[in-house]
NUKEMI-576250 format. One line per field, with one value per residue (C-alpha): residue in three letters; chain; x, y, z. Coordinates in nm, 2 decimals. Layout:
<pts>
rest: [ala:...]
kette: [A:...]
X: [X:...]
Y: [Y:...]
Z: [Z:...]
</pts>
This chain:
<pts>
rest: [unk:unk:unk:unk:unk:unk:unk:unk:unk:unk:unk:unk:unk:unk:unk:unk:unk:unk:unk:unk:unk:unk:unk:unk:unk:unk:unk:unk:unk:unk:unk:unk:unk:unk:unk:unk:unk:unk:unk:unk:unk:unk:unk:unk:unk:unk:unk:unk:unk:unk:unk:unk:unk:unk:unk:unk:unk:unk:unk:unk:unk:unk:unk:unk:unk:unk:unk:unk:unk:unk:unk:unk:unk:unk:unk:unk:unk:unk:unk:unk:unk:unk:unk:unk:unk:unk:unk:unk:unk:unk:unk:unk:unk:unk:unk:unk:unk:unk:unk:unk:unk:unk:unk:unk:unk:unk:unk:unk:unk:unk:unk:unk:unk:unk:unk:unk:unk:unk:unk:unk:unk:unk:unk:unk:unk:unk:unk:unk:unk:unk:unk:unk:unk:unk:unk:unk:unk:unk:unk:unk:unk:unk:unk:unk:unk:unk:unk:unk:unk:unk:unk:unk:unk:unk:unk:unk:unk:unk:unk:unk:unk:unk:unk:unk:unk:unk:unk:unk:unk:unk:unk:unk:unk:unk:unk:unk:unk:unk:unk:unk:unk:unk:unk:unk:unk:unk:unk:unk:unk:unk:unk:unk:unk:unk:unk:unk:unk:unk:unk:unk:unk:unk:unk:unk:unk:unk:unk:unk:unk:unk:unk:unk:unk:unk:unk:unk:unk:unk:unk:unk:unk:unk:unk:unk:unk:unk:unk:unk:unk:unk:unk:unk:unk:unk:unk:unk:unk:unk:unk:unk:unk:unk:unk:unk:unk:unk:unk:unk:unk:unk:unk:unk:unk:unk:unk:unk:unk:unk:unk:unk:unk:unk:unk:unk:unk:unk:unk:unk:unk:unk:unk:unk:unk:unk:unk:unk:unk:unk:unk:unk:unk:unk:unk:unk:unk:unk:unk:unk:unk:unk:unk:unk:unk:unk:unk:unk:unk:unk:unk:unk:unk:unk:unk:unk:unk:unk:unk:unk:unk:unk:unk:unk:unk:unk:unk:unk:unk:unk:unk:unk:unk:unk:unk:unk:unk:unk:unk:unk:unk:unk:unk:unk:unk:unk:unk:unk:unk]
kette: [A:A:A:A:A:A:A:A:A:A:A:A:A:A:A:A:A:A:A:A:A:A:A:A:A:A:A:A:A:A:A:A:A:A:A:A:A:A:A:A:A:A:A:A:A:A:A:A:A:A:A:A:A:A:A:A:A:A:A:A:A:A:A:A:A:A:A:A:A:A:A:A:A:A:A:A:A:A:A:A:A:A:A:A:A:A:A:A:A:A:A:A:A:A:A:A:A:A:A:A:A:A:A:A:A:A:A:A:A:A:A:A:A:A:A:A:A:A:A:A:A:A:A:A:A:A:A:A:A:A:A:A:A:A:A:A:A:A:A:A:A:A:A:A:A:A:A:A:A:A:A:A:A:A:A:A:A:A:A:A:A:A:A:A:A:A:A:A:A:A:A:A:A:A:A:A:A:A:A:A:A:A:A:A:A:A:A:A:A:A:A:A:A:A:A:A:A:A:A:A:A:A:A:A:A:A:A:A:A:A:A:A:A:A:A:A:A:A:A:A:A:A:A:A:A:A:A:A:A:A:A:A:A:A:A:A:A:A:A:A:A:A:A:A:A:A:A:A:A:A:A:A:A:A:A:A:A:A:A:A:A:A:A:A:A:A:A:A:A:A:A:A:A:A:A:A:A:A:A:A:A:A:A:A:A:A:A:A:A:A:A:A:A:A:A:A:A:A:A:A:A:A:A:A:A:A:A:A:A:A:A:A:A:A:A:A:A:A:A:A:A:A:A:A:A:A:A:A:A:A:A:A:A:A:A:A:A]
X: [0.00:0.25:0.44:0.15:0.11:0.43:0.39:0.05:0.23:0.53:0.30:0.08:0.45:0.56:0.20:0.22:0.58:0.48:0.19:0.45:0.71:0.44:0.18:-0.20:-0.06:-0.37:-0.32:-0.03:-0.24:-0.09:-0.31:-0.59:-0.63:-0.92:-0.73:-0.95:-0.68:-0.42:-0.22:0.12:0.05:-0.05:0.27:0.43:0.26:0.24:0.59:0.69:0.46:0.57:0.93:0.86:0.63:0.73:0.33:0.30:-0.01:-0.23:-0.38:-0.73:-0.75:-1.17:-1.32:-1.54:-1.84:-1.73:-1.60:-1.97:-2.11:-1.86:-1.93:-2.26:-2.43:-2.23:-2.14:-1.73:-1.59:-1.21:-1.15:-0.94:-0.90:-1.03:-0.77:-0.92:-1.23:-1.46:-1.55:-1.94:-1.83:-1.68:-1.98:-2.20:-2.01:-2.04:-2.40:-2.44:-2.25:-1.94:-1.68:-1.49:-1.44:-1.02:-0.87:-0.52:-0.24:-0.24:-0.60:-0.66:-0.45:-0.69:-0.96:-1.32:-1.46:-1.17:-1.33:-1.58:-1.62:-1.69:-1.40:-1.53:-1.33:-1.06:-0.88:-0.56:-0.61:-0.82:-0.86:-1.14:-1.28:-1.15:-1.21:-0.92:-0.83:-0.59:-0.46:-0.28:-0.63:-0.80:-0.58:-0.56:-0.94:-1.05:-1.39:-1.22:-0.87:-1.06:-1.30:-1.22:-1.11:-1.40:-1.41:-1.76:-1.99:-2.19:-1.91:-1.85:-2.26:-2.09:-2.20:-1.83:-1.77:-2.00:-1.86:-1.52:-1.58:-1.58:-1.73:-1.71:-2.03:-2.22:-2.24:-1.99:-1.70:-1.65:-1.57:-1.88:-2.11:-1.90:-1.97:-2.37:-2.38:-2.23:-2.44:-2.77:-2.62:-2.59:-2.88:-3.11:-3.16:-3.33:-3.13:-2.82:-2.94:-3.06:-2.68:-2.50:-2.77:-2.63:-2.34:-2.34:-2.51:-2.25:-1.99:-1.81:-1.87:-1.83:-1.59:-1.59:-1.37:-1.18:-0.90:-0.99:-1.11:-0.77:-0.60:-0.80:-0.73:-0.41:-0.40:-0.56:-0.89:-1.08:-1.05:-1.17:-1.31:-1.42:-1.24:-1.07:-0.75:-0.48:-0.58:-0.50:-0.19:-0.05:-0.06:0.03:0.35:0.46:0.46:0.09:-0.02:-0.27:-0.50:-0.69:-0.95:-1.15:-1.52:-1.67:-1.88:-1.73:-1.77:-1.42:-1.34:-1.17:-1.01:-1.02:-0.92:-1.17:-1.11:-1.35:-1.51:-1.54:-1.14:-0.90:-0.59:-0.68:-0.37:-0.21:-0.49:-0.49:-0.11:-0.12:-0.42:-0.12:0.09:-0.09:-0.13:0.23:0.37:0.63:0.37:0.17:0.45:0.55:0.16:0.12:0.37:0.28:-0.07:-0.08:-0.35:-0.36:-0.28:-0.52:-0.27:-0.14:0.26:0.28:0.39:0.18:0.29:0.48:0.13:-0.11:0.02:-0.18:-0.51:-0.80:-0.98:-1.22:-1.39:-1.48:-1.85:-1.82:-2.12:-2.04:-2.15:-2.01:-2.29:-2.57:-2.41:-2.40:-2.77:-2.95:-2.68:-2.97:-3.24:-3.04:-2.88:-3.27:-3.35:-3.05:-3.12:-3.46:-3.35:-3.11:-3.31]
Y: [0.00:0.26:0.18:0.23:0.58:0.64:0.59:0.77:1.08:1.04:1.08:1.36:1.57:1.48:1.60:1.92:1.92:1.87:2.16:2.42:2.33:2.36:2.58:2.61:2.39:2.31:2.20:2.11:2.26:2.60:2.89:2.98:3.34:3.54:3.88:4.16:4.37:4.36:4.01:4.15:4.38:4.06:3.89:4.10:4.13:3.75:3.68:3.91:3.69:3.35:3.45:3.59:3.24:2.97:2.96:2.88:3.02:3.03:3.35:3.36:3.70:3.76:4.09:4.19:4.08:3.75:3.73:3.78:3.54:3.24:3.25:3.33:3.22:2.90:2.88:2.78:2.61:2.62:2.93:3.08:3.44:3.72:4.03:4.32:4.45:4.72:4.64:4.62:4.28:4.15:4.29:4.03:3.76:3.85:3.91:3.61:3.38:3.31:3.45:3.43:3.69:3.81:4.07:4.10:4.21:4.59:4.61:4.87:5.13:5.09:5.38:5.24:5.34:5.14:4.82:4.61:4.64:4.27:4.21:4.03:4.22:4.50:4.73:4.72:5.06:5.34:5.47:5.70:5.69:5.98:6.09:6.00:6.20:6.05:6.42:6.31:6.16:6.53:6.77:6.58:6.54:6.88:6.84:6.82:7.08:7.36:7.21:7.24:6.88:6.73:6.78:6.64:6.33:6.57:6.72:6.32:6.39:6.64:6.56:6.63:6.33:6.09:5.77:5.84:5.79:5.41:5.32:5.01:4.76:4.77:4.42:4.27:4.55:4.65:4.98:5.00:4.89:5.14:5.44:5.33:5.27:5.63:5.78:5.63:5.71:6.08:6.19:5.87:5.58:5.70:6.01:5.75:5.49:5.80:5.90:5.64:5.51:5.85:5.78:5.40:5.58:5.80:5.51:5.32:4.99:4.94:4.73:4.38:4.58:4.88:4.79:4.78:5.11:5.21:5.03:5.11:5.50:5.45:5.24:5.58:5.40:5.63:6.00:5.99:5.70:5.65:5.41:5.40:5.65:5.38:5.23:5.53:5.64:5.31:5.40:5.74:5.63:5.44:5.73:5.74:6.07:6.04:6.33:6.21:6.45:6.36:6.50:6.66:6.35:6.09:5.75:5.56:5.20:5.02:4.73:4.50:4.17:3.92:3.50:3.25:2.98:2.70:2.76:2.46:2.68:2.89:2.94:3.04:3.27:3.47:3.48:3.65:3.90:4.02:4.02:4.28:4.49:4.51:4.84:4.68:4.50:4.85:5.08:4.84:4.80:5.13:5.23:4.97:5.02:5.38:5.35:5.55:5.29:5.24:5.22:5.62:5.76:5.52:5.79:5.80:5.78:6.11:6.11:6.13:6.40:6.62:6.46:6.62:6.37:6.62:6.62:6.22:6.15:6.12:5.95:5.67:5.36:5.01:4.84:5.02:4.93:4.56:4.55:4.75:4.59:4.36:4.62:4.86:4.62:4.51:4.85:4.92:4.59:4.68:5.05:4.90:4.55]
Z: [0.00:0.09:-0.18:-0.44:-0.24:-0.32:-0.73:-0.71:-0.60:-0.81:-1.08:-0.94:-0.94:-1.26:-1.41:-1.22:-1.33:-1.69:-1.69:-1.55:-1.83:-2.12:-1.95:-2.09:-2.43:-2.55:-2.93:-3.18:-3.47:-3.58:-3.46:-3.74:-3.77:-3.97:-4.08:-4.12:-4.28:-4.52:-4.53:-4.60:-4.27:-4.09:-4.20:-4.02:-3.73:-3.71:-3.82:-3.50:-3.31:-3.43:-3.35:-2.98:-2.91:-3.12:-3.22:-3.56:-3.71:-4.07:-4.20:-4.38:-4.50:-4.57:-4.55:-4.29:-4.50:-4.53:-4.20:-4.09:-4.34:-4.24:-3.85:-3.84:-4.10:-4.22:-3.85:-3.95:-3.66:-3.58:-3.60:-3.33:-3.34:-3.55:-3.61:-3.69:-3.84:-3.73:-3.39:-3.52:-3.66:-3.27:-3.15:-3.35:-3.28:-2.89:-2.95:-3.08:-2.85:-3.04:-2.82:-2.48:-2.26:-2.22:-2.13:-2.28:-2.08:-2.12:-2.19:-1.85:-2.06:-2.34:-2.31:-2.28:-2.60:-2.76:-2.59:-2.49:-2.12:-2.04:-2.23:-2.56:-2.80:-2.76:-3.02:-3.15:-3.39:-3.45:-3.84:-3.98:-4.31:-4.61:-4.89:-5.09:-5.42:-5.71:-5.81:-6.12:-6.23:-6.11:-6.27:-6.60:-6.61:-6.81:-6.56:-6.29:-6.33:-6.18:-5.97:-5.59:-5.42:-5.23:-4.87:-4.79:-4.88:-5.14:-5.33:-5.43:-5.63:-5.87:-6.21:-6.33:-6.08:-6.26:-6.31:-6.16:-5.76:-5.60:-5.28:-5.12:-5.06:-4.77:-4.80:-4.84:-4.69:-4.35:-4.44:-4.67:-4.34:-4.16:-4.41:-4.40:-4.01:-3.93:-4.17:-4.02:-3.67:-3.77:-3.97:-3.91:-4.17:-4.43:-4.50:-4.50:-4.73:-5.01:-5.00:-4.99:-5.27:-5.45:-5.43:-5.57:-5.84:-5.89:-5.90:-6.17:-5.94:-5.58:-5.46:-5.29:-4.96:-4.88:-4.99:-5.33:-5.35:-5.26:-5.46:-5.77:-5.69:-5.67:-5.94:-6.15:-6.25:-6.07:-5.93:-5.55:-5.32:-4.95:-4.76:-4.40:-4.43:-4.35:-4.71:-4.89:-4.68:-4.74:-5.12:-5.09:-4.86:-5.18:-5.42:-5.54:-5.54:-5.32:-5.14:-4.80:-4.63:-4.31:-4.41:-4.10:-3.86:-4.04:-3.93:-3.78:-3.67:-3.40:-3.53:-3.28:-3.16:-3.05:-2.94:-3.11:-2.82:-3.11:-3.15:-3.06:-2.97:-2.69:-2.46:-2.82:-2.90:-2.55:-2.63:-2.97:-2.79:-2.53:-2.77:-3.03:-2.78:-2.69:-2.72:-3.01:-3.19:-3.14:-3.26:-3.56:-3.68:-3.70:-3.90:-4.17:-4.13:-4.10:-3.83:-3.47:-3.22:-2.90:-2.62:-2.51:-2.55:-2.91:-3.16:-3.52:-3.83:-4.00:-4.22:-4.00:-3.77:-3.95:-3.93:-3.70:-3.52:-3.38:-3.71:-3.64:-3.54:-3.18:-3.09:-3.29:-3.15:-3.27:-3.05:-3.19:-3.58:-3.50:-3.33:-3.63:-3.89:-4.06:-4.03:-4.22:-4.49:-4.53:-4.63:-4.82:-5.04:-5.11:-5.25:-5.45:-5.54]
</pts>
């Protein structure tokens, strides 16, 4: 008897021996990461993190459209974190049971409009929308030359501007949802889905994400777009001439960072949370992403020193944009059915 004590305990200490070595290991399978952002920005961010952990990881970049679609309607399982994305999409998947609640390391300097206070998502970056302005493609267009560059919504419903703007879907592009949300926040619904309507109107297309917007003003197929700034800064930073302006209560996003219950790597996933909120994954984000980061005394990007954040809509409310989300898609598919 006393000896089989003895081997009972023998193995209760190697366990507890094991478990400190290799601490919440939970899964051999590389962590699986939805990116709501640009890949090669994740790359980097995830490269940082795979070489500070020893977590390997795989990246499905998807939109925040599709995002939406795969986890709640097609319910996809295994999953474990979502980076990024307007915080309207974290919101629905909290809403609709999808997450766990964790507070990274660092979260308590995040301010509280930068985070969900039960701890279901927080944000790693701030960015607002813009109007963004290819000024080769303006000042050779003989319509455009001497036309002042837009500084509002409405200056986009120039006639002179028909058929050269882009906007991205509402749909299908978090930034698109973002633009229709903020719009329906500040002058009510109806008034939101006739403009945005006006502007789709006024577009050559609209795009599949933000992303594409940007890229298709830089790329000088059309003269001015809306998108988050960080899109078109990205451009502009690689020698595209490309003109952002803030239009006065314009909508914004907190890309956030939210942990998927139906995941299999969990310990891994409340690691890369911590770690994107580190001030060096902070610092280094930013200044590929060309976004503001959410943690205080991180210094922005050269470009966007100049940008007024007072002109942001400051009642913006990423709750309010998930809970009316199908409501106001509803009414925006039946003015454009």
């Amino acid at each position: 008897m006393k000896k089989r004590g003895m081997i009972v305990v023998l193995i209760v200490l190697t366990v507890a021996a094991i478990v400190r070595l290799y601490p919440g290991q939970q899964s051999s399978q590389p962590l699986k990461v939805y990116v709501i952002f640009q890949e090669d920005e994740s790359r980097i961010l995830l490269e940082k993190f795979k070489k500070e952990t020893g977590v390997s990881y795989e990246v499905i970049r998807m939109s925040g459209g599709e995002a939406s679609y795969h986890l709640l309607t097609m319910n996809k399982t295994g999953i474990d974190v979502v980076l990024g994305g307007p915080a309207d999409l974290h919101e629905q998947l909290k809403n609709n049971g999808k997450l766990i609640s964790y507070s990274p390391r660092l979260s308590d300097q995040v301010p509280d409009k930068y985070k969900d206070r039960q701890g279901y998502w927080t944000g790693m970056y701030m960015g607002p929308l813009a109007i963004g302005v290819n000024e080769q493609v303006w000042k050779r267009d003989p319509q455009l030359a001497d036309l002042p560059l837009p500084e509002r919504y409405e200056d986009l419903l120039r006639p002179e501007l028909k058929g050269k703007i882009e906007i991205p879907d509402p749909e299908t592009s978090g930034t698109g949802y973002t633009l229709l949300a903020s719009l329906a926040q500040e002058r009510g619904e109806d008034q939101a889905i006739e403009l945005v309507h006006a502007l789709k109107q006024q577009s050559a297309t609209t795009t599949f994400s933000g992303i594409s917007s940007a890229q298709r003003l830089a790329q000088g197929e059309v003269a001015a777009v809306v998108s988050f700034m960080g899109d078109q800064l990205r451009f502009r930073n690689s020698g595209y001439a490309i003109y952002s302006e803030v239009p006065p209560q314009a909508g914004w996003e907190i890309g956030a960072v939210s942990i998927l219950k139906s995941g299999n790597n969990k310990a891994a996933a409340k690691k890369l949370a911590d770690f994107v909120l580190s001030r060096s994954a902070q610092t280094d984000y930013m200044n590929s992403a060309f976004s503001f980061p959410v943690l205080p005394h991180i210094q922005v990007h050269p470009l966007l020193t100049s940008v007024n954040l007072d002109l942001l809509l400051p009642t913006y409310r990423f709750d309010t944009a998930a809970e009316h989300r199908e409501q106001l898609l509803t009414k925006w598919r039946k003015e454009n059915g």
